[in-house]
DODO-970927 format. One line per 2 residues: number of its first residue (from 1); their letters; for each residue x, y, z of N, C-alpha, C. Coordinates in nm, 2 decimals. Layout:
DODO-970927
NUM	A	X,Y,Z,X,Y,Z,X,Y,Z | ... .
//
This chain:
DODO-970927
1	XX	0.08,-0.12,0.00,0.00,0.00,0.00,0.09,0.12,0.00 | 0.20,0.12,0.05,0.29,0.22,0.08,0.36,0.27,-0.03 .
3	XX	0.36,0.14,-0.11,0.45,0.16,-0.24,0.34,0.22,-0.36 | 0.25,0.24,-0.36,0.13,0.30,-0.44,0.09,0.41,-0.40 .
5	XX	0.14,0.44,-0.31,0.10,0.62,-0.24,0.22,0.70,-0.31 | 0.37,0.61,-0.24,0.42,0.69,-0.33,0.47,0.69,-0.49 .
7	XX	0.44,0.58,-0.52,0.40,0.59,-0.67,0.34,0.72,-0.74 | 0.23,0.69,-0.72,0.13,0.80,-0.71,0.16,0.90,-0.69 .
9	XX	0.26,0.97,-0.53,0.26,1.07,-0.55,0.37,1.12,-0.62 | 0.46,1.04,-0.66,0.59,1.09,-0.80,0.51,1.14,-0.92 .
11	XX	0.41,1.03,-0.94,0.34,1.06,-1.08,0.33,1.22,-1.08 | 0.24,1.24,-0.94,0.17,1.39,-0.93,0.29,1.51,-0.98 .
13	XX	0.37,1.45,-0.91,0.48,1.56,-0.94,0.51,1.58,-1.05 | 0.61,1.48,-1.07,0.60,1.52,-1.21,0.51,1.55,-1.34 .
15	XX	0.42,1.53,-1.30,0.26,1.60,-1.38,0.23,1.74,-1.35 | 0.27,1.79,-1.22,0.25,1.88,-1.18,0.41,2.00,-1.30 .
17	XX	0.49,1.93,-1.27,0.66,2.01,-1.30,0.60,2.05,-1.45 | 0.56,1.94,-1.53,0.49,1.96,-1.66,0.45,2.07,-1.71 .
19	XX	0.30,2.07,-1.63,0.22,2.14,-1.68,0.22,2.32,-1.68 | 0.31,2.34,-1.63,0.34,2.52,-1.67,0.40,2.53,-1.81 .
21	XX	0.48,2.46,-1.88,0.50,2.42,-1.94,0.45,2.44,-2.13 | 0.34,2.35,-2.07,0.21,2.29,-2.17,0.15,2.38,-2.14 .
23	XX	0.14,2.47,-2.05,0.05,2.60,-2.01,0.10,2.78,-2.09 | 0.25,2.72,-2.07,0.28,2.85,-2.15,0.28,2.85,-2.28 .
25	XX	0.31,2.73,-2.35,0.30,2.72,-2.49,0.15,2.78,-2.54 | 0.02,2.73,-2.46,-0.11,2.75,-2.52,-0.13,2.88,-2.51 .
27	XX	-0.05,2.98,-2.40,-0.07,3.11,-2.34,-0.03,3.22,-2.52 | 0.08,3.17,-2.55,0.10,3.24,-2.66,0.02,3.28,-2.78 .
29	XX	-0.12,3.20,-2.81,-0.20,3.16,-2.90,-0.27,3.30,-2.89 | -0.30,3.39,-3.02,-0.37,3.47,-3.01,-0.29,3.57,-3.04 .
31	XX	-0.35,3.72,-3.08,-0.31,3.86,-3.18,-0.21,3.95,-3.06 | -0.11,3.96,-3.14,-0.01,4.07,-3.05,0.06,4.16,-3.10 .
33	XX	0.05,4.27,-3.09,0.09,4.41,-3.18,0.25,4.43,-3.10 | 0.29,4.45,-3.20,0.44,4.52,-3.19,0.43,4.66,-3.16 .
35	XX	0.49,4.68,-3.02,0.49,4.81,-2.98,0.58,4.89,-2.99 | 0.68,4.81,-2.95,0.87,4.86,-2.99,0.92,4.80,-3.07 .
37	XX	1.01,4.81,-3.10,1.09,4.73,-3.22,1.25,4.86,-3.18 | 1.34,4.76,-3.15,1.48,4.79,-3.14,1.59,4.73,-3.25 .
39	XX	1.66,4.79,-3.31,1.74,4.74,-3.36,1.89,4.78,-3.27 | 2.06,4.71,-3.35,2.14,4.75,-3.33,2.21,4.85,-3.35 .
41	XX	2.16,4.87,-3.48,2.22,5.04,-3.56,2.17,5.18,-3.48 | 2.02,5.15,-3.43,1.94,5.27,-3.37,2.01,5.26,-3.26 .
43	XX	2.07,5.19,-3.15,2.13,5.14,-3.03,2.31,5.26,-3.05 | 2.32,5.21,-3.15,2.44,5.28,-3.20,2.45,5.40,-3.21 .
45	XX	2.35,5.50,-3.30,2.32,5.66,-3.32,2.31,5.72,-3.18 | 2.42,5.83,-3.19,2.38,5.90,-3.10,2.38,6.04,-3.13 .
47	XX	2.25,6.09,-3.16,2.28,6.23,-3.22,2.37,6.35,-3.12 | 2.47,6.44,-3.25,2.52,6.50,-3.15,2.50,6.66,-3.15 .
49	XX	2.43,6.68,-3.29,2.29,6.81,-3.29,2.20,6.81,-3.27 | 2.13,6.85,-3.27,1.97,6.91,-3.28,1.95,6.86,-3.45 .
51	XX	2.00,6.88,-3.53,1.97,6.83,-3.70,1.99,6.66,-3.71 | 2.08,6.63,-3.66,2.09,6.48,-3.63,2.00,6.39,-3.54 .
53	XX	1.96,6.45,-3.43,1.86,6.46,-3.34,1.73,6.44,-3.39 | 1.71,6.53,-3.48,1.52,6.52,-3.54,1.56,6.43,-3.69 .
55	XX	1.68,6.42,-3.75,1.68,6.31,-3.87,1.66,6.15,-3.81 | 1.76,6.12,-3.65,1.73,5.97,-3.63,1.57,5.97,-3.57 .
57	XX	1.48,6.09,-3.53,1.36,6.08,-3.52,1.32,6.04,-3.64 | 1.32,6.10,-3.74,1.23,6.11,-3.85,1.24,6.00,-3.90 .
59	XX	1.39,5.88,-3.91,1.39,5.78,-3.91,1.32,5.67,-3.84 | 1.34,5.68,-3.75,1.22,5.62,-3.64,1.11,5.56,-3.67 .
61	XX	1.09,5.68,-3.69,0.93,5.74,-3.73,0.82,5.65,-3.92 | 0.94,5.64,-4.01,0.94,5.60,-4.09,0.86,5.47,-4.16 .
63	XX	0.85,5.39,-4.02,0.75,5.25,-4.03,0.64,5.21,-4.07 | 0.55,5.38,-4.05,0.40,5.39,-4.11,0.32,5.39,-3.99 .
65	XX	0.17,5.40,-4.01,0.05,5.44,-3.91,0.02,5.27,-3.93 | 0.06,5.23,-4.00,-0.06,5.05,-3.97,0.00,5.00,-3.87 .
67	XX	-0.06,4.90,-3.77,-0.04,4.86,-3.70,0.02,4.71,-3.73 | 0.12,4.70,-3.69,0.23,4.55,-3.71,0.14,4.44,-3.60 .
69	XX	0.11,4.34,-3.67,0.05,4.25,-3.55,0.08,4.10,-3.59 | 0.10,4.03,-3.50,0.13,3.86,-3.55,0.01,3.79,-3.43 .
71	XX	0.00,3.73,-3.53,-0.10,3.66,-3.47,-0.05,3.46,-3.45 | -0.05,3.44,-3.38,0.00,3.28,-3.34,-0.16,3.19,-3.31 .
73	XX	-0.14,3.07,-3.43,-0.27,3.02,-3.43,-0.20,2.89,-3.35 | -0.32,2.77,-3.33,-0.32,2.64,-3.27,-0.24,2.57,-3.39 .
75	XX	-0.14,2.47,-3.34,-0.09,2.38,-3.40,0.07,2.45,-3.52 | 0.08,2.55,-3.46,0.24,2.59,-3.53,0.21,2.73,-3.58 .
77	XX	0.05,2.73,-3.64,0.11,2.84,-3.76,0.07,2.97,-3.71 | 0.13,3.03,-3.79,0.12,3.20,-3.77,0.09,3.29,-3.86 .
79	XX	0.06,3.40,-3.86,0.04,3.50,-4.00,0.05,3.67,-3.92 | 0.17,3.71,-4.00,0.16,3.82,-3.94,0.13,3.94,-4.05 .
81	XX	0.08,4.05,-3.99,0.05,4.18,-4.13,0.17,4.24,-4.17 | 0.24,4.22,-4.13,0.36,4.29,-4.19,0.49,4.16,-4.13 .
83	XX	0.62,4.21,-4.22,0.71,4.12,-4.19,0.75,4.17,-4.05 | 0.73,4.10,-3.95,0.82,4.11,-3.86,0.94,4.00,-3.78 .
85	XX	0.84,3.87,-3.79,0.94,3.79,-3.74,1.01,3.69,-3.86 | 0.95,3.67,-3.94,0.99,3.61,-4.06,1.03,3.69,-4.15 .
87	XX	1.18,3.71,-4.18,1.22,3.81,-4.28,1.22,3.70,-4.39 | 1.25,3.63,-4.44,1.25,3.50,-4.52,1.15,3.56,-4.64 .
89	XX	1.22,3.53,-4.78,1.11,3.56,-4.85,1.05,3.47,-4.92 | 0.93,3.49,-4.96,0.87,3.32,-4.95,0.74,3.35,-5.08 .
91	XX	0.69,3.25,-5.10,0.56,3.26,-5.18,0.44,3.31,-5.09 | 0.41,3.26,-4.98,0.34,3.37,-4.91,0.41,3.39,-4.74 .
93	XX	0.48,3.52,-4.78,0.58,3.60,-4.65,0.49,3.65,-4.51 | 0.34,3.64,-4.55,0.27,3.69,-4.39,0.27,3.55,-4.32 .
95	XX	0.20,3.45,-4.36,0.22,3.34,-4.28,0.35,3.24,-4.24 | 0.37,3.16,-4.12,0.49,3.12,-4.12,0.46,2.99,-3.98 .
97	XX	0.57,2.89,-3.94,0.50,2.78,-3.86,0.62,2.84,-3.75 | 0.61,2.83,-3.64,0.69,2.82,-3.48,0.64,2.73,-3.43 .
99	XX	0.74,2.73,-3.31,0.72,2.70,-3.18,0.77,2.70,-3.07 | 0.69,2.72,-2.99,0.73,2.82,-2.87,0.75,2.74,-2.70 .
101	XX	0.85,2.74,-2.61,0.83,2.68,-2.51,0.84,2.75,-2.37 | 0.84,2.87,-2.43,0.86,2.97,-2.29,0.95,3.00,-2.27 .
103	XX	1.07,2.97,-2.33,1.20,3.04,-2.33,1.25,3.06,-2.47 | 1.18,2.96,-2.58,1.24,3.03,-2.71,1.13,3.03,-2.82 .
105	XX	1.12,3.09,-2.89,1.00,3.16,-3.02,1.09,3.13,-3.12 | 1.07,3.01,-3.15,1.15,2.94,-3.32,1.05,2.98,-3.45 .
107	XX	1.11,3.04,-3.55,1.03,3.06,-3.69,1.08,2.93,-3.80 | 0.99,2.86,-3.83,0.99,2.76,-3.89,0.96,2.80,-4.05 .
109	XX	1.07,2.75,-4.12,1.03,2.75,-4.28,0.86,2.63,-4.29 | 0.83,2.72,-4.37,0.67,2.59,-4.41,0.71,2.53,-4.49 .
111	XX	0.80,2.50,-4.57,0.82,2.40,-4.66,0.92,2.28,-4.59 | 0.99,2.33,-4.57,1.10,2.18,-4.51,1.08,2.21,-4.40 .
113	XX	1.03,2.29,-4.30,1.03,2.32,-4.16,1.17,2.32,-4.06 | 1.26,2.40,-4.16,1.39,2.37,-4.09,1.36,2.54,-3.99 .
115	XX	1.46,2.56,-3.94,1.46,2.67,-3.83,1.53,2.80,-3.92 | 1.45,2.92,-3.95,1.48,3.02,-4.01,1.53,3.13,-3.91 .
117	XX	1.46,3.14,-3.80,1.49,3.25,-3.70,1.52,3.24,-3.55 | 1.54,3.26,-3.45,1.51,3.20,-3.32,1.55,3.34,-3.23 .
119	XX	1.46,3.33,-3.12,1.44,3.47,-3.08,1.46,3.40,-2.92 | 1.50,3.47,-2.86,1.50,3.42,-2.68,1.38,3.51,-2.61 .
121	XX	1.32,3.45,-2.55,1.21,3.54,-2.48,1.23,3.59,-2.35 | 1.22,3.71,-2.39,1.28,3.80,-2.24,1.22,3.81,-2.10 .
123	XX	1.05,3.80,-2.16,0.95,3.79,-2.02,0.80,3.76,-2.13 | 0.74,3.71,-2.08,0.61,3.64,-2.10,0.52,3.64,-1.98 .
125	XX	0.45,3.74,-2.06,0.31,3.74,-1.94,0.17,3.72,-2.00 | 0.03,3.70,-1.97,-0.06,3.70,-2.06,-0.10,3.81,-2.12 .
127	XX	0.01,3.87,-2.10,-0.05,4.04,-2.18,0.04,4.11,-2.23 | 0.17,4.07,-2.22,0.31,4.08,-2.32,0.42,4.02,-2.33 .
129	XX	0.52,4.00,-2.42,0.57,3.94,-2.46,0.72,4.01,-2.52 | 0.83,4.01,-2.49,0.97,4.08,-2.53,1.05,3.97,-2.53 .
131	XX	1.09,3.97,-2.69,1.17,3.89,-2.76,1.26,3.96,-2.82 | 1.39,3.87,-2.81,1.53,3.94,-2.88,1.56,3.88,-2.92 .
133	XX	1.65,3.89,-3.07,1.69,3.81,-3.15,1.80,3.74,-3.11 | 1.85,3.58,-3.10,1.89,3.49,-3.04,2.07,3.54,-3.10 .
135	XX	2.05,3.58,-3.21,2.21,3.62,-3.27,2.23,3.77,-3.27 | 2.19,3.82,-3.27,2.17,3.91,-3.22,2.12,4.05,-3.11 .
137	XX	2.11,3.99,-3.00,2.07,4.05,-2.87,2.01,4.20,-2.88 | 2.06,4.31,-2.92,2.06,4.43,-2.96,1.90,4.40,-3.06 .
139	XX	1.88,4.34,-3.09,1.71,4.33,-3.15,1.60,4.29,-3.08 | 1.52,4.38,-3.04,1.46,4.36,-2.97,1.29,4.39,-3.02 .
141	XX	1.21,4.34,-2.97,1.05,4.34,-3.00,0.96,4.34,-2.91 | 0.89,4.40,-2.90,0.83,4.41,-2.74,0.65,4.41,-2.82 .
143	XX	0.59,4.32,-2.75,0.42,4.28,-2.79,0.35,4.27,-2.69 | 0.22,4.35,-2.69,0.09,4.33,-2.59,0.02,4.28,-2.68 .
145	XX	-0.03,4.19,-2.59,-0.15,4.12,-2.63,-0.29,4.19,-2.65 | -0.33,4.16,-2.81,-0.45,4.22,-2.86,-0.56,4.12,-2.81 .
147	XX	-0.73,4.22,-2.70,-0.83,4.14,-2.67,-0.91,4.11,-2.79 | -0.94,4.03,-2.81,-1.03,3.99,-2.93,-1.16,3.84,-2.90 .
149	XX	-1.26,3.89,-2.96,-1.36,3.79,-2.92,-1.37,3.69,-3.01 | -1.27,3.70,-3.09,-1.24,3.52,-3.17,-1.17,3.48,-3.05 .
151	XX	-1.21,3.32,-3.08,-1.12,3.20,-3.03,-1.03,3.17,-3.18 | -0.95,3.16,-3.13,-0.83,3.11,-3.22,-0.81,2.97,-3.24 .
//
């Protein structure tokens, strides 16, 4: 009898150690707007006028009024409105497959599914998300989560 309690309770545990896991992967599912976006070069500029000052603004600035958003559906895939995480250019460049484990956001080619991008995740919460690029650190992306009354 003794040997089935603690049977049992190993199972638990380790079912327990699991499931955050399997919990943060499903957490990612669903529309999230890029709010910052960092590069290395901008990291680099440091204006030392006032004329240089309002040009690395005006650079900045340059991206457009549409809102950048990626959306991460069930079972890998993704589609985003603009290129952001998949620079890869492809027959269709908004959609693309990942996957995610709470510490890293892989961009998957859809055709051979080999690994095109890989981003480390900085913090993950149900309501944002800051990712930097794995080879590059100095890239950075920072995403809140968009409410929406689809299910995904």
């Amino acid at each position: 009898m003794k040997t089935n309690i603690t049977g049992g309770l190993i199972g638990l545990i380790i079912l327990l150690n699991s499931f955050p896991e399997s919990l943060k992967a499903q957490n990612i599912i669903g529309s999230w707007q890029l709010v910052k976006q960092t590069n290395c070069i901008s990291d680099e500029i440091e204006a030392e006028s006032d004329d240089e000052a309002e040009l690395v603004a005006e650079m900045k600035s340059m991206s457009g009024p549409a809102a950048k958003v990626v959306q991460f559906k069930k079972k890998g895939m993704g589609e985003e409105s603009t290129r952001i995480l998949n620079r890869k250019r492809s027959a269709s460049p908004r959609n693309f497959l990942y996957r995610f484990d709470g510490e890293t956001l892989m961009i998957l080619d859809k055709r051979s599914q080999t690994l095109t991008h890989t981003y480390s995740v900085e913090r993950f919460s149900g309501d944002s998300l800051i990712v930097s690029n794995a080879n590059r650190p100095c890239e950075t992306r920072i995403f809140l989560k968009i409410k929406d009354g689809k299910s995904n």
